[in-house]
N, CA, C and O atoms as a CHARMM CRD file, in Angstrom:
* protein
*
  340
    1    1 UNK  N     27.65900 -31.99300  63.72100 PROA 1      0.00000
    2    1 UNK  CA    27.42700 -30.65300  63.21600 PROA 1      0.00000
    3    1 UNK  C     26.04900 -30.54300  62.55300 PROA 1      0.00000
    4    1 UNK  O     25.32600 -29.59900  62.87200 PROA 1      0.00000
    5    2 UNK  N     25.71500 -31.27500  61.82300 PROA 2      0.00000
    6    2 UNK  CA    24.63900 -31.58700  61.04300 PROA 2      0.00000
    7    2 UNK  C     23.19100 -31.18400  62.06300 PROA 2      0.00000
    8    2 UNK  O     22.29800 -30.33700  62.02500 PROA 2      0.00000
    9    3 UNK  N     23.57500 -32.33000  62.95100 PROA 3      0.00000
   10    3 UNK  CA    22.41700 -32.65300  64.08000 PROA 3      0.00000
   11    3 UNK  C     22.04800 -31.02300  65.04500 PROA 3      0.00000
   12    3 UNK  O     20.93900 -30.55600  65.30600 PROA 3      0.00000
   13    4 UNK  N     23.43000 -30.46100  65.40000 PROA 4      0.00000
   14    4 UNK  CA    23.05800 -29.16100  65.92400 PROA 4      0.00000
   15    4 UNK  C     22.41500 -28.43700  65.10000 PROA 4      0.00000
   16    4 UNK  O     21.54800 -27.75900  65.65000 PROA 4      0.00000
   17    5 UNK  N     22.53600 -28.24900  63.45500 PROA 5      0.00000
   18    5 UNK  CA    22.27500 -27.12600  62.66400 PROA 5      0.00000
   19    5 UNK  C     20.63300 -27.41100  62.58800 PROA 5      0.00000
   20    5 UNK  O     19.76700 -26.54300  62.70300 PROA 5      0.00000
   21    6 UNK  N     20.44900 -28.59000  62.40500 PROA 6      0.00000
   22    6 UNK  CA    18.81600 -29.12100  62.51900 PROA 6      0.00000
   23    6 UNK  C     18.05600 -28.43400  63.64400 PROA 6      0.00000
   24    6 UNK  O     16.99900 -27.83500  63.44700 PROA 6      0.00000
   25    7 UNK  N     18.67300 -28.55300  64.89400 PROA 7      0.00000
   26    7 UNK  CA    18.16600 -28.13400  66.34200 PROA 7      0.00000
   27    7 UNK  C     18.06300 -26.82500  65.98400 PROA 7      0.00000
   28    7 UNK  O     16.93700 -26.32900  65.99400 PROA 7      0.00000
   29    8 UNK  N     19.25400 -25.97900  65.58300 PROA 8      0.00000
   30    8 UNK  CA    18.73800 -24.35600  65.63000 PROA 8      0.00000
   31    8 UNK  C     18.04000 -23.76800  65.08400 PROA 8      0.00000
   32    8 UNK  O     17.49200 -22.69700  65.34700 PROA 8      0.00000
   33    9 UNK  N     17.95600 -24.88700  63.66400 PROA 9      0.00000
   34    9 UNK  CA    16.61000 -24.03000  63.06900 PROA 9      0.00000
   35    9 UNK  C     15.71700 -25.05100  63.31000 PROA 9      0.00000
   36    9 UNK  O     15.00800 -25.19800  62.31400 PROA 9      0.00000
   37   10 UNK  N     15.44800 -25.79200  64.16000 PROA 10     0.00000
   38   10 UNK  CA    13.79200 -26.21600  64.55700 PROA 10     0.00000
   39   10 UNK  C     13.75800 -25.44500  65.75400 PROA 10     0.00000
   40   10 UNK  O     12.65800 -25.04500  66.13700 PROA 10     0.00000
   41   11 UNK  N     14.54200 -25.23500  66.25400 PROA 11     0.00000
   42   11 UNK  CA    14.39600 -23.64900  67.44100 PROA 11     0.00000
   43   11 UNK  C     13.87600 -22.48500  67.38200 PROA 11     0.00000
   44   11 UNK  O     13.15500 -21.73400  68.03900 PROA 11     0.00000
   45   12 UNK  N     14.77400 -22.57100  65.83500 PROA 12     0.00000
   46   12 UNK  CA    14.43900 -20.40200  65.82100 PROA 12     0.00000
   47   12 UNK  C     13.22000 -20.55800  65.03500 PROA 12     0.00000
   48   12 UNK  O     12.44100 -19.60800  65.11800 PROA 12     0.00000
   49   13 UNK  N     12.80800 -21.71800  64.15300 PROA 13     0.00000
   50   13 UNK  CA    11.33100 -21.68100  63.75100 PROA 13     0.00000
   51   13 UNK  C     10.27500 -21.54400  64.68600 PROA 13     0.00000
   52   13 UNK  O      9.34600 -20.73600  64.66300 PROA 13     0.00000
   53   14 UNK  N     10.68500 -22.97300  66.01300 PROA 14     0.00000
   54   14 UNK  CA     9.66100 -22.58000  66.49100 PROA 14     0.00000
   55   14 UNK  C      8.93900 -21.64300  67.90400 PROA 14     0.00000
   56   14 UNK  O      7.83500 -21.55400  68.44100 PROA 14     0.00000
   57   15 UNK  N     10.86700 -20.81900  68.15500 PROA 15     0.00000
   58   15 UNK  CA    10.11700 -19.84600  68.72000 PROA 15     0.00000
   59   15 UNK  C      9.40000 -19.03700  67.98600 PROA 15     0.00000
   60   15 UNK  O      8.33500 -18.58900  68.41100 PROA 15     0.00000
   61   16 UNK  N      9.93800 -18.69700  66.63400 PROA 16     0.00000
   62   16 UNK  CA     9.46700 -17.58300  65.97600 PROA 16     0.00000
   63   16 UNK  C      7.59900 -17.54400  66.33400 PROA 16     0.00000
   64   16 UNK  O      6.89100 -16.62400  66.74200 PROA 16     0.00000
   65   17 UNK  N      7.24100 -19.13200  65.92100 PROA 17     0.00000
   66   17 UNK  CA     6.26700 -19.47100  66.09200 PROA 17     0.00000
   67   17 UNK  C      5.41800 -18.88600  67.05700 PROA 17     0.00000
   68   17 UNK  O      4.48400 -18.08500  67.02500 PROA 17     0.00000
   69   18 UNK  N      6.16700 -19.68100  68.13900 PROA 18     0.00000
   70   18 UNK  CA     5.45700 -19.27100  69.97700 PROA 18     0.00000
   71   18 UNK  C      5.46300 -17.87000  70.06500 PROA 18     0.00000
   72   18 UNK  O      4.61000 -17.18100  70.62400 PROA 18     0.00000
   73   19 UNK  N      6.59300 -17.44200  69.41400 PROA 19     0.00000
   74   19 UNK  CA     6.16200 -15.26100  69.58300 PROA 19     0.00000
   75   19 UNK  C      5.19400 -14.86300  68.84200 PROA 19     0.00000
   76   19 UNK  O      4.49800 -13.87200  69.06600 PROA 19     0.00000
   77   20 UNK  N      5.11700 -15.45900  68.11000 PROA 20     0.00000
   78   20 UNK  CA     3.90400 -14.70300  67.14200 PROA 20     0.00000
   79   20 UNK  C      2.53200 -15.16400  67.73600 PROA 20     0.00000
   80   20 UNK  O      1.58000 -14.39700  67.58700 PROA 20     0.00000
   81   21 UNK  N      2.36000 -16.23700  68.33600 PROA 21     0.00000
   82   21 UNK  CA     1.11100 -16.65700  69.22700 PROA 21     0.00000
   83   21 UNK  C      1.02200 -15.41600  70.11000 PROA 21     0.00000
   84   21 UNK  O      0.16400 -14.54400  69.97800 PROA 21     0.00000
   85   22 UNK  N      2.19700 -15.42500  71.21700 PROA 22     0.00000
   86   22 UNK  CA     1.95700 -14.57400  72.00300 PROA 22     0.00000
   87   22 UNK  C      1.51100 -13.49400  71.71300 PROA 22     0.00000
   88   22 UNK  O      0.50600 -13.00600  72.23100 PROA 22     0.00000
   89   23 UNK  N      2.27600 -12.91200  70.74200 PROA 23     0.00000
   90   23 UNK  CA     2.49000 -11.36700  70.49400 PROA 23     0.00000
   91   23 UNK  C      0.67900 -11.53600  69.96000 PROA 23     0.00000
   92   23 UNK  O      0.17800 -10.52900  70.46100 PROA 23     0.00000
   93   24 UNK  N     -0.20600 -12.12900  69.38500 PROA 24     0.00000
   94   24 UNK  CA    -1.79100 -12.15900  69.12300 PROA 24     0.00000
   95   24 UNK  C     -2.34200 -12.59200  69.83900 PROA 24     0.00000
   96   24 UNK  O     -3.45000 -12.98700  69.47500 PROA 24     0.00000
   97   25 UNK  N     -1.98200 -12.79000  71.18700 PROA 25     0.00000
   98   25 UNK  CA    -2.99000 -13.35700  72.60800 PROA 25     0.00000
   99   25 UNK  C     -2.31900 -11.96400  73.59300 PROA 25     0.00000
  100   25 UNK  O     -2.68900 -11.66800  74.73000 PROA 25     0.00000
  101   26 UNK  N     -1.58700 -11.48100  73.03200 PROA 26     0.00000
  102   26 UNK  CA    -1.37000 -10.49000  73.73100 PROA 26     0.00000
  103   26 UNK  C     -0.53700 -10.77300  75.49700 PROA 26     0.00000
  104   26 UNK  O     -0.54100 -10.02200  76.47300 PROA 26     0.00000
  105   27 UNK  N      0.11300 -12.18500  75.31200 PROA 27     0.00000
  106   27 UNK  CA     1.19500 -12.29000  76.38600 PROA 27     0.00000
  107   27 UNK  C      2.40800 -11.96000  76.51300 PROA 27     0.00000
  108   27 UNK  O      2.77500 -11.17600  75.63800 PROA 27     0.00000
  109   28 UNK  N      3.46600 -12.35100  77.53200 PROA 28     0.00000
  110   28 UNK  CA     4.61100 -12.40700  77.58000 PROA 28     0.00000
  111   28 UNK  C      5.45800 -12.31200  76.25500 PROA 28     0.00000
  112   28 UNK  O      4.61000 -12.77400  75.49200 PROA 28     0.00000
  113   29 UNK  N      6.45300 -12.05600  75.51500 PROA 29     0.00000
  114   29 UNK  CA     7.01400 -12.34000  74.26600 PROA 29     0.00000
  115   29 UNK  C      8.26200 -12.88800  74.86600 PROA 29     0.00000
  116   29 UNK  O      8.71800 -12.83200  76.00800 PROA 29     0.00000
  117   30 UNK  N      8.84400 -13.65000  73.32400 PROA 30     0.00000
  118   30 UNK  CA     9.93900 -14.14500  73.75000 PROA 30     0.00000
  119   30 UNK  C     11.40800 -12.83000  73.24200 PROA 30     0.00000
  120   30 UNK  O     11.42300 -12.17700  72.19900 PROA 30     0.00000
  121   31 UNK  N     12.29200 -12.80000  74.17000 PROA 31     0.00000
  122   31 UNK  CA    13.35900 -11.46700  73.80400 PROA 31     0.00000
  123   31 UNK  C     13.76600 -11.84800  72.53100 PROA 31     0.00000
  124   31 UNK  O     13.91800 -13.01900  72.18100 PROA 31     0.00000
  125   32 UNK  N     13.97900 -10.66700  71.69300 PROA 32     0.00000
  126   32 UNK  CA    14.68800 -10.42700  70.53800 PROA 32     0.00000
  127   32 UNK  C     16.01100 -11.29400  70.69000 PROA 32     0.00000
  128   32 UNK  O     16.44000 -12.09200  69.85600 PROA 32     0.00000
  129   33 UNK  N     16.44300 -11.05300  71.63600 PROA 33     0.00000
  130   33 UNK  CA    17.78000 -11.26300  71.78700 PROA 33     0.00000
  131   33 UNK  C     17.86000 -12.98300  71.72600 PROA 33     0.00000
  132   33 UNK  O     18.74900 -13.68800  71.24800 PROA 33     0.00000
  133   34 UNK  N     16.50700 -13.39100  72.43600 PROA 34     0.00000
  134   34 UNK  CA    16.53000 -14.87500  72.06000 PROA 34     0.00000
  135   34 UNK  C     16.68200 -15.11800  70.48200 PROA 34     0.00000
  136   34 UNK  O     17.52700 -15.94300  70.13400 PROA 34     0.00000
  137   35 UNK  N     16.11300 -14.62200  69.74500 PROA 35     0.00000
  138   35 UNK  CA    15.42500 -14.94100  68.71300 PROA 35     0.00000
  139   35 UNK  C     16.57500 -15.26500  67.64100 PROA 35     0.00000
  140   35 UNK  O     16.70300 -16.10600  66.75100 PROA 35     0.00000
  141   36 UNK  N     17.56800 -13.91800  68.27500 PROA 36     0.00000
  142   36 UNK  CA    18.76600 -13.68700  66.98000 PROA 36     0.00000
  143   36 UNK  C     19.91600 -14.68500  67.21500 PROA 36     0.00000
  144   36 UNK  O     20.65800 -15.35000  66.49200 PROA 36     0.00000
  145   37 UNK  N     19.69300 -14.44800  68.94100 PROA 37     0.00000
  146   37 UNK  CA    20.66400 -15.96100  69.33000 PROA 37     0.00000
  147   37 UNK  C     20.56500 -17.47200  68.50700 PROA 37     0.00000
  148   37 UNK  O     21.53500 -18.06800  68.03900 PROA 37     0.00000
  149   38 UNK  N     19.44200 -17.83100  68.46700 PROA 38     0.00000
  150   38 UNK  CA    19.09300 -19.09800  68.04300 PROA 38     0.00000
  151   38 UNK  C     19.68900 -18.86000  66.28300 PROA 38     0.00000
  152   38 UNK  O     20.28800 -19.70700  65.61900 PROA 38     0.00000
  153   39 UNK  N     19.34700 -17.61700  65.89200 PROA 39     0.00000
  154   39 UNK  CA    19.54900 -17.14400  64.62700 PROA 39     0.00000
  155   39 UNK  C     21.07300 -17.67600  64.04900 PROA 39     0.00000
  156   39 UNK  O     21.34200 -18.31300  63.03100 PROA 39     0.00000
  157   40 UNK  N     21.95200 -17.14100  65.13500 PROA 40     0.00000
  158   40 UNK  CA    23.33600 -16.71500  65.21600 PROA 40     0.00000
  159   40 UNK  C     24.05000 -17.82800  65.56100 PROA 40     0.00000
  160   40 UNK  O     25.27900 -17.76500  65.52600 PROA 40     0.00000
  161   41 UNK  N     23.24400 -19.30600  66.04100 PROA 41     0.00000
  162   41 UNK  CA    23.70000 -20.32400  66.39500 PROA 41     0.00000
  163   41 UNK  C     23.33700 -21.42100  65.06100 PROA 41     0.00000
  164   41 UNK  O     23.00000 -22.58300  65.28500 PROA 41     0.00000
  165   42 UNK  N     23.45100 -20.90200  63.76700 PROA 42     0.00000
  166   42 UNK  CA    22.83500 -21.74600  62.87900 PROA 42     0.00000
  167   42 UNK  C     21.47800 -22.14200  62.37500 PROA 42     0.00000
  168   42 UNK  O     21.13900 -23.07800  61.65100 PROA 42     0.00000
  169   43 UNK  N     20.67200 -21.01200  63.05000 PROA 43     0.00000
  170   43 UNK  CA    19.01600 -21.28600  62.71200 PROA 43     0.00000
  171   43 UNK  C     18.84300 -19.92400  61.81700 PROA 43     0.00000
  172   43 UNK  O     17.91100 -19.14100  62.00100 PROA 43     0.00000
  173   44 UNK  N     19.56700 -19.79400  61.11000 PROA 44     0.00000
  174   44 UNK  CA    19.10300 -18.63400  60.38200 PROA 44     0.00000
  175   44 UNK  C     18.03500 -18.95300  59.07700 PROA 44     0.00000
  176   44 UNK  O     17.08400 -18.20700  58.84400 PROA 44     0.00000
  177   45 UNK  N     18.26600 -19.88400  58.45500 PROA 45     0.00000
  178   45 UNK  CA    16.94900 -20.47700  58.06900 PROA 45     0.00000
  179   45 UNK  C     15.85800 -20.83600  58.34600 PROA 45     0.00000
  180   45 UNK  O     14.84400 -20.85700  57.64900 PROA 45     0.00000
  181   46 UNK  N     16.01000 -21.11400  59.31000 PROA 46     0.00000
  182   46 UNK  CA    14.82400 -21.23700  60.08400 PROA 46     0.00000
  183   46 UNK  C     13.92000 -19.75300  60.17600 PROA 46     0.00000
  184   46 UNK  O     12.77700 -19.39700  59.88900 PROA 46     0.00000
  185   47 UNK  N     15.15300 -19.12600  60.75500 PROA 47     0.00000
  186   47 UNK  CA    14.13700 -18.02500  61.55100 PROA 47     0.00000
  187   47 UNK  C     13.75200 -17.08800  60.32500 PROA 47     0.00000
  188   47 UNK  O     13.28200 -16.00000  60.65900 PROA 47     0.00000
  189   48 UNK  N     13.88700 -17.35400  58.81400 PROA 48     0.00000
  190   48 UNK  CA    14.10700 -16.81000  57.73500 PROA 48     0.00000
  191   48 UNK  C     12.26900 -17.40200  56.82700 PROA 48     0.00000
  192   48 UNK  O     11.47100 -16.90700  56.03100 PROA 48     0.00000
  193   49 UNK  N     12.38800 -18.46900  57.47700 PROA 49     0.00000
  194   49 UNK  CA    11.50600 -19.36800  56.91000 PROA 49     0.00000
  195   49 UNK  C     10.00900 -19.21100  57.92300 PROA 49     0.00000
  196   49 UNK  O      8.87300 -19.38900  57.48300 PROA 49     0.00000
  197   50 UNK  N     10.34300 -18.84800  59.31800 PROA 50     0.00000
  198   50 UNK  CA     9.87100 -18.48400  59.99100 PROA 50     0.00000
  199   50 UNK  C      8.66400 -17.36700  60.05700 PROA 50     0.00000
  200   50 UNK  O      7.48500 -17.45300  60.39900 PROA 50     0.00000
  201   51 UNK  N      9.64900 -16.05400  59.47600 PROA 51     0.00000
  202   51 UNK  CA     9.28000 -15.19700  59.50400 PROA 51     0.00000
  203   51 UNK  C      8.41600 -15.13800  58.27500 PROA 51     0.00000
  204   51 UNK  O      7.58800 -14.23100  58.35600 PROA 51     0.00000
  205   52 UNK  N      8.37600 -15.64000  57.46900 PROA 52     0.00000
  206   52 UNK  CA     7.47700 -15.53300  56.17300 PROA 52     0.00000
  207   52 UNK  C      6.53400 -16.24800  56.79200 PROA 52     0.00000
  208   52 UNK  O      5.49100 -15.76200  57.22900 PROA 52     0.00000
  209   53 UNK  N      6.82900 -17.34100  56.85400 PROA 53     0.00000
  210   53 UNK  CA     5.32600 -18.13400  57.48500 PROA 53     0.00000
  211   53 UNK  C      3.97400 -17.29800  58.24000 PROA 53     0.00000
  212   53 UNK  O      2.79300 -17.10700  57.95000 PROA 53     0.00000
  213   54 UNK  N      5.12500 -16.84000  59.65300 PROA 54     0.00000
  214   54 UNK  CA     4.26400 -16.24300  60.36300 PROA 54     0.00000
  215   54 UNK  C      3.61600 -14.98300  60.22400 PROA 54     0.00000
  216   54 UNK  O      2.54500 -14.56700  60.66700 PROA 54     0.00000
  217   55 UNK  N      4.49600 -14.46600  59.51200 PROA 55     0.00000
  218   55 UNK  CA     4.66500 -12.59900  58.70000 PROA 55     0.00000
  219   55 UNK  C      4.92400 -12.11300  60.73000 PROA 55     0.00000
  220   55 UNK  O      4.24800 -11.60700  61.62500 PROA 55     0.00000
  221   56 UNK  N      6.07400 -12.57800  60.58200 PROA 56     0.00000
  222   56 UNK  CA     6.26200 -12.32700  62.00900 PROA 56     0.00000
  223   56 UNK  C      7.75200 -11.51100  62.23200 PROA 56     0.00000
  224   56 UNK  O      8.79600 -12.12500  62.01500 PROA 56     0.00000
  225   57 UNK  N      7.77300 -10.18600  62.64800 PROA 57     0.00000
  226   57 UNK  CA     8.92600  -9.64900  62.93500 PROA 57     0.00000
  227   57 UNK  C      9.65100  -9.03800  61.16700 PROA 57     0.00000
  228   57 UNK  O     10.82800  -8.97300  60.81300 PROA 57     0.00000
  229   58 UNK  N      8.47400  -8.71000  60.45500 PROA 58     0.00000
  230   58 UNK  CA     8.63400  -8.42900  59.15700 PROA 58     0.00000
  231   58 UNK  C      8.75400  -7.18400  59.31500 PROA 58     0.00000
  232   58 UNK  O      9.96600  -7.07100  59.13400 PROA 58     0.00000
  233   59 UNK  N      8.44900  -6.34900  59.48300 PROA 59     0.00000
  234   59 UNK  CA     8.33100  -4.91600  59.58100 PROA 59     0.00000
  235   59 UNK  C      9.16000  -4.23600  60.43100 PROA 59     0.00000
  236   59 UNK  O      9.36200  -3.07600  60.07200 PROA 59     0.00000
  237   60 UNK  N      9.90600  -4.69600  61.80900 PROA 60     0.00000
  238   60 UNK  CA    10.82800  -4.15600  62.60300 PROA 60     0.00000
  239   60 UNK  C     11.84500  -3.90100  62.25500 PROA 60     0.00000
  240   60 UNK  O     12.53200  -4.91200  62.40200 PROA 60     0.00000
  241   61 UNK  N     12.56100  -2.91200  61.74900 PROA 61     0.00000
  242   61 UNK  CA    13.80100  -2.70700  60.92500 PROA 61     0.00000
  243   61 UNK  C     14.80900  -2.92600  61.85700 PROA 61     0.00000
  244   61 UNK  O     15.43700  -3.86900  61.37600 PROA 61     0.00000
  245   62 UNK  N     15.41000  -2.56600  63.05700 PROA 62     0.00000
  246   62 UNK  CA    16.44800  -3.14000  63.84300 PROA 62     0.00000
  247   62 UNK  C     16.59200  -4.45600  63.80600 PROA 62     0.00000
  248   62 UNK  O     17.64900  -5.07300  63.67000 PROA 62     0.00000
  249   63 UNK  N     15.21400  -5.00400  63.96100 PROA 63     0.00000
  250   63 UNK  CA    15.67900  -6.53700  64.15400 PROA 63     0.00000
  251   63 UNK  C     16.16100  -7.22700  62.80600 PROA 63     0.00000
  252   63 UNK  O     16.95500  -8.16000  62.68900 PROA 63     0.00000
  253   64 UNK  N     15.30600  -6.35400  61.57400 PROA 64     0.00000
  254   64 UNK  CA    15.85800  -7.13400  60.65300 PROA 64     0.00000
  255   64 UNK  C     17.03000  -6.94700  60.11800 PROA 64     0.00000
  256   64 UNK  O     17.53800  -7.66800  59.25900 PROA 64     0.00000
  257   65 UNK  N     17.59900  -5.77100  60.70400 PROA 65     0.00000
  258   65 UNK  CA    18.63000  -5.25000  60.02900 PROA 65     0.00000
  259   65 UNK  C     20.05900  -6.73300  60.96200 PROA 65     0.00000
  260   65 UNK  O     21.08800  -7.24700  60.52300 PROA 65     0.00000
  261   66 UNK  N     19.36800  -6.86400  62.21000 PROA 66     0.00000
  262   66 UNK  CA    20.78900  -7.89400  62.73100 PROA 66     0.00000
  263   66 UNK  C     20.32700  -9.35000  62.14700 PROA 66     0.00000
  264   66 UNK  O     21.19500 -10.21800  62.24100 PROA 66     0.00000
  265   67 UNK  N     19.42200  -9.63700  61.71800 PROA 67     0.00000
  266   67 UNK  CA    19.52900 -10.85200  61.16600 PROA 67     0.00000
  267   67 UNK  C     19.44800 -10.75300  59.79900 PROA 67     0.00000
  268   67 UNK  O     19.40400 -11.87300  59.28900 PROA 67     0.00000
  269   68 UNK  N     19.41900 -10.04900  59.17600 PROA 68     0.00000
  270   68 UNK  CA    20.38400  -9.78100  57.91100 PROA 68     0.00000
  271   68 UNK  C     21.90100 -10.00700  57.78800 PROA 68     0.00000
  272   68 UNK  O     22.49700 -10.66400  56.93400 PROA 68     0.00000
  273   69 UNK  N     22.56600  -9.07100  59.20600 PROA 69     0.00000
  274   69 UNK  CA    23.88700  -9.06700  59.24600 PROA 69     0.00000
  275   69 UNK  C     24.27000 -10.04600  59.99500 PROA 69     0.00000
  276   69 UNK  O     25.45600 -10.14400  60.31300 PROA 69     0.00000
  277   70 UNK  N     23.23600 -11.03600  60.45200 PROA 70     0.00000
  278   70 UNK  CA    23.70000 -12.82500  60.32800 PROA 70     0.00000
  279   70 UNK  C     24.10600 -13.52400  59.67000 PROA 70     0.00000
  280   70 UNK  O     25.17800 -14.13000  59.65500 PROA 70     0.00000
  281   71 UNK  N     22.81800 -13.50200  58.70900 PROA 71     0.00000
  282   71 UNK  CA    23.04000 -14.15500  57.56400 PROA 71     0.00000
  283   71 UNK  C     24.33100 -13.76000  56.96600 PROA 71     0.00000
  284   71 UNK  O     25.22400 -14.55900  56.68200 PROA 71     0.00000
  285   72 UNK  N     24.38100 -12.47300  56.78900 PROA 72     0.00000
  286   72 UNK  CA    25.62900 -12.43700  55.95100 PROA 72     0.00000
  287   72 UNK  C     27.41400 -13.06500  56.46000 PROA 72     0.00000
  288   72 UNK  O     28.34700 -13.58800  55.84900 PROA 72     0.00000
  289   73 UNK  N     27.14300 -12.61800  57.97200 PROA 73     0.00000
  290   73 UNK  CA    28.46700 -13.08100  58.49800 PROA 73     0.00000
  291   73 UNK  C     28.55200 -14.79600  58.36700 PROA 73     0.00000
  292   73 UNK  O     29.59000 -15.45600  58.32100 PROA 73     0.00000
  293   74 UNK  N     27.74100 -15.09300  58.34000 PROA 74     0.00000
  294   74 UNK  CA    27.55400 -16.78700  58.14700 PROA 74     0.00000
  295   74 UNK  C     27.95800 -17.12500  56.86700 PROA 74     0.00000
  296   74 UNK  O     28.85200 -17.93000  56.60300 PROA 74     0.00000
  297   75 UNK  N     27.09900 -16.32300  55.84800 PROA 75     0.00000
  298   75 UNK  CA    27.79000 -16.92700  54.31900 PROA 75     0.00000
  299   75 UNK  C     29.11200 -16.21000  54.17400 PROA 75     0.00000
  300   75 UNK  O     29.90000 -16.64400  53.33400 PROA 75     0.00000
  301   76 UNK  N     29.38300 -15.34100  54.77500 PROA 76     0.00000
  302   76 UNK  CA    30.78100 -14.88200  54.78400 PROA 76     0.00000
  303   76 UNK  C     31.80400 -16.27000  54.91800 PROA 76     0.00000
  304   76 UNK  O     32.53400 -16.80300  54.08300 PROA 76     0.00000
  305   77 UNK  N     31.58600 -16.52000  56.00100 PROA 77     0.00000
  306   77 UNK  CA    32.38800 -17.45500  57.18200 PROA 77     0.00000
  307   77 UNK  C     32.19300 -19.14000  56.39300 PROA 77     0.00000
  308   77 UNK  O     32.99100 -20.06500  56.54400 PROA 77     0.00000
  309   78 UNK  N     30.95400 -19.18100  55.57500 PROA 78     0.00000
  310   78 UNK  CA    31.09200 -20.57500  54.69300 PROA 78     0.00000
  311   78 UNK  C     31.58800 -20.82100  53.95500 PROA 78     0.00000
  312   78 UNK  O     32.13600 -21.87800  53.64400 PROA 78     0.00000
  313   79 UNK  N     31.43000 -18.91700  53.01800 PROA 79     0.00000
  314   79 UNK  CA    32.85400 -19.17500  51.66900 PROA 79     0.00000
  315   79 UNK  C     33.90800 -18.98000  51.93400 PROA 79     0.00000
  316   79 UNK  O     34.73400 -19.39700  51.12200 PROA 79     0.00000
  317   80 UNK  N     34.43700 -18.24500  53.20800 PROA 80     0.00000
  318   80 UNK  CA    35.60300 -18.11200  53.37200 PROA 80     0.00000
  319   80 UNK  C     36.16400 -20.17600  53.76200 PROA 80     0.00000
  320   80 UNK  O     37.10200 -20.77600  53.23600 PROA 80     0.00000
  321   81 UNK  N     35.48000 -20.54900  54.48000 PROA 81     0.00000
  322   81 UNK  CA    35.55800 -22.00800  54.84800 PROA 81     0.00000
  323   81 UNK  C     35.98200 -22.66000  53.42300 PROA 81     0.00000
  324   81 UNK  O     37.09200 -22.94300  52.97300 PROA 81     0.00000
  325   82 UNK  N     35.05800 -22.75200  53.04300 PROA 82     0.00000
  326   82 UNK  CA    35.42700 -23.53900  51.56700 PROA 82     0.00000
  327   82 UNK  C     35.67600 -23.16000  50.19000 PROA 82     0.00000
  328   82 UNK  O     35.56200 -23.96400  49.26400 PROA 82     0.00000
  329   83 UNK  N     36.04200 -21.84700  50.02700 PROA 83     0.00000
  330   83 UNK  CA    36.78800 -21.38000  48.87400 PROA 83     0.00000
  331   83 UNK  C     38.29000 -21.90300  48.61600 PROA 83     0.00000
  332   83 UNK  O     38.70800 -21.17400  49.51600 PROA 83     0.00000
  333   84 UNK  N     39.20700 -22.40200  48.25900 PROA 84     0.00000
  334   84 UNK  CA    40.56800 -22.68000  48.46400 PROA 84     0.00000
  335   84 UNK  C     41.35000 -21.30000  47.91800 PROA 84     0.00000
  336   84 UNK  O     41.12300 -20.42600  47.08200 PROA 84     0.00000
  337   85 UNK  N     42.45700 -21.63400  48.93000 PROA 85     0.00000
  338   85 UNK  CA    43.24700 -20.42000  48.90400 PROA 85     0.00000
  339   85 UNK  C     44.31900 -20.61600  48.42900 PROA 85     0.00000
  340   85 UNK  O     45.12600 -19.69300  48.32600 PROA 85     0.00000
């Protein structure tokens, strides 16, 4: 578990990365939909850590609005995990 959570956020960092190249060379981009995926697979730190770095995907309110409501379903889903009932 550990080892995957590492992978998704060295993923969603470093597409974040490779989009923000593109998106200032003015190529191909990588889909949103990638981005939130990797997000949604445990790289939400990443792509959190990402985005400050790069000041990348800061300003798009849709997008930030679903990786907001990542994050949250995730810490939802951690305290619900380990709160005792």
């Amino acid at each position: 578990m550990l080892a995957w959570l590492l992978l998704a956020n060295l993923m969603a960092f470093m597409l974040f990365g490779f989009d923000k190249r593109r998106a200032v060379r003015g190529m191909v981009r990588i889909r949103e939909r990638t981005l939130l995926l990797w997000a949604l697979a445990g790289g939400t730190p990443g792509a959190f850590a990402a985005r400050h770095l790069f000041r990348h995907k800061t300003r798009k309110q849709p997008f930030s609005r679903w990786l907001w409501l990542i994050l949250f379903a995730q810490g939802l889903a951690i305290a619900t995990a380990i709160i005792p009932k």
